[in-house]
C-alpha positions as MATLAB code, in Angstrom:
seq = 'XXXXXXXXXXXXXXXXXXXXXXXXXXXXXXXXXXXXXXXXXXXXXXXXXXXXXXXXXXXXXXXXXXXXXXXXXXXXXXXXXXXXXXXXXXXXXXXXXXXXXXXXXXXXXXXXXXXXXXXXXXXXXXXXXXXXXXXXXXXXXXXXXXXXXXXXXXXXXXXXXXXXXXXXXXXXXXXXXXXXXXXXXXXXXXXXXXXXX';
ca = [
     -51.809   43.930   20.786;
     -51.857   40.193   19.389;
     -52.626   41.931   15.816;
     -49.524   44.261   16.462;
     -47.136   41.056   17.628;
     -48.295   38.824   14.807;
     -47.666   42.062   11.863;
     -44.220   42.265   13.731;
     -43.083   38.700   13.148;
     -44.385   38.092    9.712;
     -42.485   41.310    8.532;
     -39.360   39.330   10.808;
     -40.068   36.288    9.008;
     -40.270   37.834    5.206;
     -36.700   40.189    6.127;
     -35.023   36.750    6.604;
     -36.140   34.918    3.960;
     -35.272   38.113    1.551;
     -31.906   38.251    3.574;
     -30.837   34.586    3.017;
     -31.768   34.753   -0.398;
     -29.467   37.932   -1.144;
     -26.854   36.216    0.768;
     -26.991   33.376   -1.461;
     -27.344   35.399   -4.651;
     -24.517   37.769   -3.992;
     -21.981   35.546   -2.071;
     -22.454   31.938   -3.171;
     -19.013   31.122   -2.569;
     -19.764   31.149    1.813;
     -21.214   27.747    1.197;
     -19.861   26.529   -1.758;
     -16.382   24.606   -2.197;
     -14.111   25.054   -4.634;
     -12.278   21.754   -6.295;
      -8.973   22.963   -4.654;
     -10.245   23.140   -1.313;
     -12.102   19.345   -1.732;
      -8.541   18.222   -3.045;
      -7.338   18.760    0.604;
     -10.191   16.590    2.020;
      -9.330   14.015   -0.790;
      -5.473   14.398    0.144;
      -6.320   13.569    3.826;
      -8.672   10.229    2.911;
      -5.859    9.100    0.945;
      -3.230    9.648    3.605;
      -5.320    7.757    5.920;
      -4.741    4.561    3.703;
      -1.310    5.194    4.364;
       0.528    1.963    2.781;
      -1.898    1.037   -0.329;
      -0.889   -2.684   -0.744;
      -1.710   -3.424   -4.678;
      -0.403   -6.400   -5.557;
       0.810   -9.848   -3.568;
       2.471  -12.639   -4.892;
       2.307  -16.097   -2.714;
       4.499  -18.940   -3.644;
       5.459  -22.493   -2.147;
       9.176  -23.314   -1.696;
      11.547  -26.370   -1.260;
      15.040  -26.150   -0.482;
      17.468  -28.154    0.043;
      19.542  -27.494    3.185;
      23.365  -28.965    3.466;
      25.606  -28.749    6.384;
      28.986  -30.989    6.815;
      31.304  -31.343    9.348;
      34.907  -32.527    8.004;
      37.868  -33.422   10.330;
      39.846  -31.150   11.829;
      42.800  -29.731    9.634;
      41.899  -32.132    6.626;
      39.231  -31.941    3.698;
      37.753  -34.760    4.805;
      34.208  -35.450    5.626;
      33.029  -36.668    8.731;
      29.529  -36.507    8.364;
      27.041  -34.981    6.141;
      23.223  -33.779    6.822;
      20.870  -32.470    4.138;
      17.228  -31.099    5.214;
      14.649  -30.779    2.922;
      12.538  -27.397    3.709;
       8.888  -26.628    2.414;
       7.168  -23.326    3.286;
       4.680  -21.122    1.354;
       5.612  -17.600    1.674;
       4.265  -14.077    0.092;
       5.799  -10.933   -1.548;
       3.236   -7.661   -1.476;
       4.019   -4.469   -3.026;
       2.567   -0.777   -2.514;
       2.856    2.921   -2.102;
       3.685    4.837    0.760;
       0.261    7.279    0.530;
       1.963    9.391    3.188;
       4.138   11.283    0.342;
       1.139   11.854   -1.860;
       0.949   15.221   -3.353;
      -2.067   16.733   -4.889;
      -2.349   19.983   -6.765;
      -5.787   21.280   -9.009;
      -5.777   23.434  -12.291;
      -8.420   25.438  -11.854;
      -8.507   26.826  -15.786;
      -7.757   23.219  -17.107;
     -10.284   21.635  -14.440;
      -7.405   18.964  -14.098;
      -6.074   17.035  -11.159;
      -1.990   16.213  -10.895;
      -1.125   13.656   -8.548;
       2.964   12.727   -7.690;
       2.783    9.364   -6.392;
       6.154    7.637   -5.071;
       7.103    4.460   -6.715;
       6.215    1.472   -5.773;
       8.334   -0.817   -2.947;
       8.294   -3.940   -0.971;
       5.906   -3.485    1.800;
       6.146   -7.537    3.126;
       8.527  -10.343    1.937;
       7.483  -13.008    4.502;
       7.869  -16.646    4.932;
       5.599  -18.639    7.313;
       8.103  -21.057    9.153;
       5.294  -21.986   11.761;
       3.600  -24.455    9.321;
       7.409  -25.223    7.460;
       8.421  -29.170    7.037;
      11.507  -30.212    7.562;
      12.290  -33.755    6.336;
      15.343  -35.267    7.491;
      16.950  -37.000    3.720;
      20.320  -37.901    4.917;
      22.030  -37.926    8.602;
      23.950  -39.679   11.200;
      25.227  -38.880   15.219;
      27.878  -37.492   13.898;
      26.002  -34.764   12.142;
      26.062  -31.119   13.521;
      22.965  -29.550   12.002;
      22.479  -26.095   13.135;
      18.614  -25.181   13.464;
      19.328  -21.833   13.011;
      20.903  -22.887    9.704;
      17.326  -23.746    8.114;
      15.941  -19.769    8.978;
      19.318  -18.891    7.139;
      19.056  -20.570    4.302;
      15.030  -19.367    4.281;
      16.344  -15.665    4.532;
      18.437  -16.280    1.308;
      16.043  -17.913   -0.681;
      13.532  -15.013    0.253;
      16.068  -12.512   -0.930;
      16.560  -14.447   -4.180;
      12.983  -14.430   -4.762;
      12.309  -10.800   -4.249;
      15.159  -10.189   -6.731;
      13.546  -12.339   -9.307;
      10.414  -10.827   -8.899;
      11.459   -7.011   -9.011;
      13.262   -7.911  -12.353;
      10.478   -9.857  -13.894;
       8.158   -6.475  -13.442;
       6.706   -7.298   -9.888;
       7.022   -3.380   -8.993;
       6.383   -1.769  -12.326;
       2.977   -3.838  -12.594;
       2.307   -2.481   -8.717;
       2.471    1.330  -10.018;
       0.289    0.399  -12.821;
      -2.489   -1.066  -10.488;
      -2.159    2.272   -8.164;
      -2.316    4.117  -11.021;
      -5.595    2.535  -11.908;
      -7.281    2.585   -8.539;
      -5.938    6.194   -7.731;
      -7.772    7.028  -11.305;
     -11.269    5.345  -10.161;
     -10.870    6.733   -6.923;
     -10.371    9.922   -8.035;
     -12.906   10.248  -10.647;
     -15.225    8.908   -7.976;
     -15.068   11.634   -5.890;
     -15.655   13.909   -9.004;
     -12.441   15.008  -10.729;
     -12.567   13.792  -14.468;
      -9.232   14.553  -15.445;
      -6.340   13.020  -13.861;
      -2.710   13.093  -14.144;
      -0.432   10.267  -12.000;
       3.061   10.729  -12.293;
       5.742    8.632   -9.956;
       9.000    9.748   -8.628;
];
């Protein structure tokens, strides 16, 4: 009976192993994945990045603040104040990863990827360690604290100008372009296209 019962499982044991192996021989493509499929998984770690700051630009800043209160009805001034401001401040720029598309060429083995352009992610100035010096003043001088986060707010604006003109964003696409490449190519796709819109 033990004879019988250990026959029986042996002949088990060999059906399976000839079974698996006819599985895999006849319909590899159960447990395989295609590159289109893994371009979905790819799509989805990207996505998870979601803004992809490349590049960041910090500066230091001094500005000169005026404010002057004249009599009433005339040009003339009754009293003058001018603030001298220092703050440091950064610019960073990026992608939005969320509006990523990814499509695979089978035949050509190549991977297209539509990336938007680059933006302004931050534009921030740090006020909380910002001087202040007081360069000219009297009693009779109004001088708005809110006035110093104004003329901050300009300046910032002016600078983000500036930078966007001097190349700031094209020179952010170029660096996503690079690390989308090396990511890319990392997780096995040796051809790829980046385009912007």
């Amino acid at each position: 009976m033990k004879k019988l019962i250990m026959n029986m499982f042996v002949v088990l044991l060999i059906l399976g192993v000839i079974g698996a192996g006819a599985v895999f021989y006849f319909k590899p493509s159960l447990f395989s994945t295609t590159k289109s499929s893994d371009t979905a998984l790819v799509k989805e770690r990207l996505v998870e990045l979601s803004e992809w700051t490349t590049l960041k630009y910090e500066y230091s800043k001094v500005i000169v603040s005026r404010s002057s209160k004249k009599v009433p009805f005339t040009d003339m001034k009754l009293a003058e104040a001018i603030k001298l401001i220092e703050y440091d401040g950064y610019l960073k720029a990026g992608t939005d990863l969320s509006k990523l598309q990814l499509s695979y060429d089978e035949t050509a083995k190549q991977l297209y990827v539509k990336v938007p352009n680059a933006t302004i992610l931050d534009n921030v100035a740090d006020t909380d360690t910002a001087k202040v010096t007081d360069v000219k003043g009297n009693i009779f001088s109004d001088y708005q604290s809110q006035q110093i986060f104004d003329d901050i707010n300009k300046e910032k604006r002016k600078i983000e100008e500036e930078k966007i003109e001097q190349g700031f964003l094209k020179e952010a696409d170029e660096r996503i372009k690079k690390l989308l490449t090396s990511f890319l190519k990392t997780n096995g796709y040796n051809d790829v296209t980046v385009e912007f819109y």
